[in-house]
C-alpha positions in Angstrom: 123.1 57.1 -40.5 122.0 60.6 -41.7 123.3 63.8 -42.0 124.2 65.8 -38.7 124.9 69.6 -38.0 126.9 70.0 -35.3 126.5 73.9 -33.6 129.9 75.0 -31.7 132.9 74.2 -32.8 134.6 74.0 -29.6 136.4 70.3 -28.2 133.0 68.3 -27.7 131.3 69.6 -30.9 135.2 68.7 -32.8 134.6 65.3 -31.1 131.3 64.5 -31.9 131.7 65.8 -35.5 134.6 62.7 -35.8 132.9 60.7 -34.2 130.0 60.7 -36.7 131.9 60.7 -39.4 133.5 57.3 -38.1 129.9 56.2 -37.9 129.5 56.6 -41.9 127.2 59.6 -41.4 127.9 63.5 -43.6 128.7 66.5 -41.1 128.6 70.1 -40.8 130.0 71.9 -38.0 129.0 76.0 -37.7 130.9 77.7 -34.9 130.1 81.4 -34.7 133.8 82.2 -33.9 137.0 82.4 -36.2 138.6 79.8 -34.8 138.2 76.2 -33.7 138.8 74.9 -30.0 136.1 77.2 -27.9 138.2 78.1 -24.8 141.5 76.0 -26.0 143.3 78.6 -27.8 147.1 78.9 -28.4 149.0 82.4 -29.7 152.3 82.3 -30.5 153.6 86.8 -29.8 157.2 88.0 -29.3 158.4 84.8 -28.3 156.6 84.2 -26.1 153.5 80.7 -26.3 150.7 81.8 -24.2 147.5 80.1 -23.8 143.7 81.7 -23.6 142.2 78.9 -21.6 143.4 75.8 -20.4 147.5 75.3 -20.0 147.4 71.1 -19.4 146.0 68.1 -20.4 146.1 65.2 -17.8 146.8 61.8 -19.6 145.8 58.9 -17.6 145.8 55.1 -18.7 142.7 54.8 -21.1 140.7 57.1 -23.4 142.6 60.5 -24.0 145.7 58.7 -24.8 144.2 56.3 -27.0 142.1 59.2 -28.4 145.4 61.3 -29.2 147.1 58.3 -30.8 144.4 57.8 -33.0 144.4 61.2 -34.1 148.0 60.9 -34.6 149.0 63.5 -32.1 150.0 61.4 -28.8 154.0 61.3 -30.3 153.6 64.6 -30.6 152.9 65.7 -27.0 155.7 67.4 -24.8 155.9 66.4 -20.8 155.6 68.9 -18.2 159.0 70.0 -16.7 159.7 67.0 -13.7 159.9 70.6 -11.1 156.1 71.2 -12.3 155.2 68.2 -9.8 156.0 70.7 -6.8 153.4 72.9 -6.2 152.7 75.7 -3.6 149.5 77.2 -1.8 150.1 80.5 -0.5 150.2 80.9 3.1 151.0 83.8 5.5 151.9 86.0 2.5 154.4 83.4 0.9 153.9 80.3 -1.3 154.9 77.6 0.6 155.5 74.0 -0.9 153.3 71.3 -0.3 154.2 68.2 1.3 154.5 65.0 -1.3 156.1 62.5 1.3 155.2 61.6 4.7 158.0 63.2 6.1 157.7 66.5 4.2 154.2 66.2 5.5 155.3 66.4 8.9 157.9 69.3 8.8 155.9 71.7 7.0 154.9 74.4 7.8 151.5 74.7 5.6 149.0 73.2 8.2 149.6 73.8 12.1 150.0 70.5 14.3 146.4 70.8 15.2 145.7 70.4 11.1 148.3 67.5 10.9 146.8 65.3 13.5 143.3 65.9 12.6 144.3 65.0 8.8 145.7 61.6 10.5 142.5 60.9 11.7 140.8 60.5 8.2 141.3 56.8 7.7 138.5 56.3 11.2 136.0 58.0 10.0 133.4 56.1 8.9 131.4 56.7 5.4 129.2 60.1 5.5 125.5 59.2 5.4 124.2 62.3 3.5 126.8 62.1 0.5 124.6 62.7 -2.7 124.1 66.6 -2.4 127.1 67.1 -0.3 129.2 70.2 -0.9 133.0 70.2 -1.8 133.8 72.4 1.6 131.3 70.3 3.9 133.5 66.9 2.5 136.7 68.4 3.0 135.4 70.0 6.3 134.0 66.5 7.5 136.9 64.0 6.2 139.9 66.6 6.4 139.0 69.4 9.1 138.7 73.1 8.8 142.3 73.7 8.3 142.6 71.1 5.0 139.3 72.9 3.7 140.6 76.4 4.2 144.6 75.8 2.9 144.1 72.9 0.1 139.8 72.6 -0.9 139.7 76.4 -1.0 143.0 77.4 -2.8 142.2 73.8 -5.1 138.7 74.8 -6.7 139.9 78.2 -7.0 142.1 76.9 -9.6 140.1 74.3 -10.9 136.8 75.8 -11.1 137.4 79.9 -9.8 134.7 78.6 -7.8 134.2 78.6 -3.9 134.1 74.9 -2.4 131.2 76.0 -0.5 129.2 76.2 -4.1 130.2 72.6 -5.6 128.5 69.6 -5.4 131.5 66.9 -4.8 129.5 64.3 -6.6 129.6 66.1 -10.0 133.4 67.8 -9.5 135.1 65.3 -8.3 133.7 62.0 -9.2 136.8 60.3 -8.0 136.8 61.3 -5.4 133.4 60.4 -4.1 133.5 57.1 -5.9 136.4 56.3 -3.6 135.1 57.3 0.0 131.9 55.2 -1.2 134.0 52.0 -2.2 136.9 52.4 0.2 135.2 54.8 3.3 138.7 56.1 3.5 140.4 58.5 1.2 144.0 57.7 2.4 143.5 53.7 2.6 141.4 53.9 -1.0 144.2 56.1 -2.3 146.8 53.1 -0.7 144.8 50.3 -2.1 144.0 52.2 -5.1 147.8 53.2 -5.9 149.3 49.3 -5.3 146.4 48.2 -7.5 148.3 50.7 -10.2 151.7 49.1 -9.2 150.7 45.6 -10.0 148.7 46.1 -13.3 151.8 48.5 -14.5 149.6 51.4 -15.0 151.3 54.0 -16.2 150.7 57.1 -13.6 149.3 60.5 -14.9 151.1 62.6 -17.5 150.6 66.3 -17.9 151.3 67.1 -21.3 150.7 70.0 -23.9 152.0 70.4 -27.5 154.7 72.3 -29.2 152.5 74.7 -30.6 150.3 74.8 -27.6 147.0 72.8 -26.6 145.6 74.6 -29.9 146.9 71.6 -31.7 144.2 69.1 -30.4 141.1 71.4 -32.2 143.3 72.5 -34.9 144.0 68.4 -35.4 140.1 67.3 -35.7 139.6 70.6 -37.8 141.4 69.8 -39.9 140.3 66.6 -40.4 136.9 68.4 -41.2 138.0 70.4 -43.8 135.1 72.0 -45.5 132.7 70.4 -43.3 133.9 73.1 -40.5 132.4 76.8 -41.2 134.1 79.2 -38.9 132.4 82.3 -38.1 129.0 80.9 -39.1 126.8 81.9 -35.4 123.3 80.2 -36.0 120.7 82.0 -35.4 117.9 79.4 -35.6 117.2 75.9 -34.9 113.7 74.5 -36.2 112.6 71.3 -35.8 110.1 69.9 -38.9 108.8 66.7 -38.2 111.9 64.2 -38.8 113.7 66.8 -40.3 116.2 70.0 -38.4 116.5 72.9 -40.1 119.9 75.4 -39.0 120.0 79.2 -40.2 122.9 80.5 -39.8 124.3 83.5 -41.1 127.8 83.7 -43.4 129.6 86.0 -45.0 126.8 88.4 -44.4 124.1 86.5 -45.7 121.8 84.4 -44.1 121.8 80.7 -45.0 119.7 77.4 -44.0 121.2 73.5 -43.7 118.9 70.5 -43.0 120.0 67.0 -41.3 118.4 64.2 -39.9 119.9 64.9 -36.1 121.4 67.6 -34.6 124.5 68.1 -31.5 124.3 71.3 -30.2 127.7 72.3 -28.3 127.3 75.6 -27.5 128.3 76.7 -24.0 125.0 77.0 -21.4 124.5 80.7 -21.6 125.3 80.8 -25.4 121.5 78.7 -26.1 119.4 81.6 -25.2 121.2 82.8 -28.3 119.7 81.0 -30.4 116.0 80.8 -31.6 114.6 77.2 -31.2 111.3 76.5 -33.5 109.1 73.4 -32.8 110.6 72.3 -29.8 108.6 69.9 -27.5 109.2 70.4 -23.5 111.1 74.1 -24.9 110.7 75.6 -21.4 113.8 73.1 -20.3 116.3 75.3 -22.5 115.9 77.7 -19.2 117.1 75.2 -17.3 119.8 74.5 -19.1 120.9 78.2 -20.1 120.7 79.1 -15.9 124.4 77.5 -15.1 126.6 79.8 -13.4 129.6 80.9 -15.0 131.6 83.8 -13.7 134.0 85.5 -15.1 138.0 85.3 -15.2 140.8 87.5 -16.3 143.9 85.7 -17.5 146.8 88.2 -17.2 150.1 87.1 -18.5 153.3 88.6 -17.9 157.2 88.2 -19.4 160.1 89.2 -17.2 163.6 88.9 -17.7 164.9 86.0 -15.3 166.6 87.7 -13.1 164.0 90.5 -12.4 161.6 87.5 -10.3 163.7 86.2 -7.2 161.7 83.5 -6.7 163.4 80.2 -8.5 159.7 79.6 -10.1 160.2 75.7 -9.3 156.9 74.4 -9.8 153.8 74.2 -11.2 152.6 77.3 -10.0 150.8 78.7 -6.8 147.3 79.0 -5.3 145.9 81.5 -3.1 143.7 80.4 0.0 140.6 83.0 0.1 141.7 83.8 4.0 144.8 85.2 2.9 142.6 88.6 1.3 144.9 88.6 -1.8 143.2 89.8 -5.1 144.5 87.4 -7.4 143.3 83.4 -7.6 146.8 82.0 -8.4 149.2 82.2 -11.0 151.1 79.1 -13.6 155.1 79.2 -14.2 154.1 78.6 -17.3 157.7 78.6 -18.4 158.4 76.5 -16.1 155.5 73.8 -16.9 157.3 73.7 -20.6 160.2 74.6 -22.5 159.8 77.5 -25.1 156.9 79.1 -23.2 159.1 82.4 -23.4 162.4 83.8 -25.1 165.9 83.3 -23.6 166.9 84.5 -20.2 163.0 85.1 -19.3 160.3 83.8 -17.7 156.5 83.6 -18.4 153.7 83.8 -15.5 149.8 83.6 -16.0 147.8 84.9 -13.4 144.6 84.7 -13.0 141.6 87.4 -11.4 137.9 87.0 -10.9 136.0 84.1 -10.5 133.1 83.6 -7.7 135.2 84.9 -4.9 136.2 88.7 -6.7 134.2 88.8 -10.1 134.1 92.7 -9.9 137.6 92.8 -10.4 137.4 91.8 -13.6 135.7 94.7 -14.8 138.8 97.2 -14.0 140.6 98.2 -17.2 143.6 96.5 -18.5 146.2 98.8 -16.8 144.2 98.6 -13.5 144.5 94.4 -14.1 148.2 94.8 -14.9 148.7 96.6 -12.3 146.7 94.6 -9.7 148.8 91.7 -10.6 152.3 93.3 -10.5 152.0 94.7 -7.2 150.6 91.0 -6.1 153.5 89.4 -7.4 156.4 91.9 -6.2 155.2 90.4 -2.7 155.1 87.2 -3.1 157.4 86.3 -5.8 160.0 88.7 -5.0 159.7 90.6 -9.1 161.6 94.1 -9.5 160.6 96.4 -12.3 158.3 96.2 -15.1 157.2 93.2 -17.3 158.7 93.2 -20.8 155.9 91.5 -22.1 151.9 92.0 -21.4 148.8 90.1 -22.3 145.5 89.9 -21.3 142.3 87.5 -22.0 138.8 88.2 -20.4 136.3 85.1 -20.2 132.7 86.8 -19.5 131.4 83.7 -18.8 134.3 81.5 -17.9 134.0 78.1 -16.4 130.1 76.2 -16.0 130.1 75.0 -12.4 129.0 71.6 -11.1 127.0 73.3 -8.4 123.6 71.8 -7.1 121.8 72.9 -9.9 123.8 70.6 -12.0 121.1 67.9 -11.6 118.4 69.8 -12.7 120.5 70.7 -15.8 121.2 66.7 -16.7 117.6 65.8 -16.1 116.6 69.0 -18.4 119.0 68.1 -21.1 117.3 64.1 -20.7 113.9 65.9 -21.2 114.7 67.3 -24.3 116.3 64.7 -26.1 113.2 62.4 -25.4 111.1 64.7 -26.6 112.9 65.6 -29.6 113.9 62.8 -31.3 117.6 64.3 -33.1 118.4 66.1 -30.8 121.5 65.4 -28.8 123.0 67.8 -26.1 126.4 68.3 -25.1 129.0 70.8 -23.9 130.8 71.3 -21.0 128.6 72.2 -18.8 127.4 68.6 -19.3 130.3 66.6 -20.0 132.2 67.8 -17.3 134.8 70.6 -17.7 138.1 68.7 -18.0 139.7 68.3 -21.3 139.2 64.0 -21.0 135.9 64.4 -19.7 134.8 66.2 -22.7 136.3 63.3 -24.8 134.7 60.5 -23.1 131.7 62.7 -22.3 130.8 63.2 -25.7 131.2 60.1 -26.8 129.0 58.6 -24.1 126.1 61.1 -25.2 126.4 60.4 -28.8 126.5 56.3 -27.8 123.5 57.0 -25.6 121.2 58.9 -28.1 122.7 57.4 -31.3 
């Protein structure tokens, strides 16, 4: 095993930098920003924990947990608050709870009875015949009904993805899910099947955990692990390939430096590799492919209150907001809720977040007009009086890379150019898949794939 050069130092370039060096091979990792992690960053200000990008990380039985215990950080994670299992979609101008029990299902009032017996029709449908290219709003449409799509797709992908349902391939964002209508034909009897096949084995069911120092911990674990093999704000500014051989420049400290290595694992987010000049590459005209995934943009807009300023008892995970209800704002965390010590004593925390495919031209209002937009959104529906005592705000240009239909073309681009350039290994998000675990395992795979 050579040398590798790993560009982006974000969670799949941290993983794929361990996992060489498990492998016996030397790394260097070059991230063009100050700090390790890419989108998972933590800041600690006026006593208050508040987090840039992702708030959760979903443990299920398997890789992440092992993965964190290896890395010596699974005792350390913190459990979500038991009230953050109640969650709420906005409906008629109020968050409303949704159901978790058959009988909860019945007597509330998020769907309408015409909703509730079309839902109960699911397990009679048979298997959809044109599944591969289907969209995320055209499943839930067929499987669910209109309602479902409109009051738990919509409001869902808007806080997975900012994204529309309409845009998504279900294939590539919810695997799971389209995994299970092929094996079971129904989601409700493969969710049955599926969740006494858990009770038997003793599968442990999924954990949503952080850190007491935020998610930051994860990248800041596996940098430091790196130690001088990680060079923080070192962008590279060209990739060359010679023969067997890779050639980096990269510029640091001002000046403008060059690193070879037998194989290179390039990270960066899609739009980020037009970025970079590539020298030598076979089949270069693929890099378009790759660089065209659409990310919009988000605005994360946290705000501190005392407690008793927010009428609403904030006891949950946090509410979505269905596109029909014409509300500027895509949903917002309790995020002191979720975990303890998100905010000082006696207030609460909430992140809110604007933009995304359905409003990305809100995003490009100033910070007061943001702060603003959000205030008067949650005076209605969570009942707040007077001003925030604490403000912050984070803008993602180019936020989240969706699994749309031109997600395909992007895999079968990416394929392209690692045949042709023996070295070269692809990865990222936009190809691993966006969640924290599928990064892990993503990674992994790639590097396994193209060792």
């Amino acid at each position: 095993m050579g040398r590798t050069i790993i560009v982006g130092a974000g969670l799949c370039g941290l993983v794929a930098a361990r996992t060489c060096r498990d492998e016996g091979g030397g790394v260097l990792v070059l991230e063009s920003g100050g700090y390790p992690g890419g989108v998972i960053r933590s800041e600690q200000r006026d006593g208050y924990l508040i987090e840039h990008g992702p708030n959760t990380l979903a443990l299920r039985a398997g890789h992440a947990p092992d993965y964190l215990e290896q890395i010596g950080l699974l005792e350390d994670a913190i459990e979500a608050n038991p009230e953050a299992n109640k969650r709420f979609i906005v409906r008629g101008g109020q968050p409303v709870a949704v159901p978790t029990s058959a009988s909860s299902f019945l007597t509330s009032p998020l769907f309408s009875t015409l909703g509730k017996l079309r839902l109960l029709l699911e397990p009679l449908l048979p298997r959809g015949s044109a599944r591969k290219n289907e969209s995320v709003a055209d499943f839930f449409m067929r499987r669910l009904g209109r309602e479902v799509r409109d009051y738990a797709a919509n409001p869902f992908i808007a806080g997975v993805y900012a994204a529309r349902p309409e845009t998504l391939v279900l294939r590539h964002a919810f695997p799971a899910i389209y995994e299970l209508e092929g094996k079971h034909r129904s989601l409700m009897l493969g969710g049955i099947k599926a969740a006494k096949r858990r009770k038997m084995e003793g599968l442990p069911k999924t954990r949503l955990v952080s850190f007491k120092k935020g998610l930051a911990e994860l990248p800041n674990r596996l940098a430091e692990e790196l130690g001088n093999d990680l060079r923080l704000n070192a962008p590279v500014r060209k990739i060359s390939r010679d023969g067997d051989t890779w050639r980096v420049a990269f510029e640091e400290a001002g000046e403008r430096k060059e690193e070879r290595a037998n194989r290179i694992v390039c990270s960066v987010p899609a739009h980020a590799l037009k970025s970079i000049e590539w020298e030598g590459l076979a089949e270069s005209d693929s890099l378009k492919t790759l660089a065209a995934a659409h990310h919009y943009p988000i605005a994360v807009v946290q705000l501190g209150f005392p407690r008793e300023d927010v009428g609403h008892p904030l006891d949950g995970f946090g509410f979505l907001v269905p596109e029909k209800e014409n509300l500027r704002i895509l949903g917002t965390l309790f995020s002191s809720t979720l975990f303890s010590e998100r905010a000082p004593e006696g207030h609460v925390l909430l992140t809110t977040f604007v933009g995304g495919e359905r409003q990305p031209d809100l995003t490009e209002k100033s910070d007061e007009e943001l702060y603003e937009l959000v205030l008067e959104e949650l005076q209605g529906l969570l009942q707040v009086r007077g001003k925030p005592t604490f403000r912050n705000l984070v803008r993602w240009p180019k936020a989240i890379p969706l699994p749309d239909s031109g997600k395909d073309d992007r895999l079968v681009a990416a394929k392209r150019l690692q045949d042709a350039n023996p070295g070269l290994i692809l990865s990222g998000s936009h190809l691993t898949g966006v969640s924290l675990p599928a990064c892990l395992e993503g990674t992994e795979s790639l590097l396994s794939e193209n060792g």
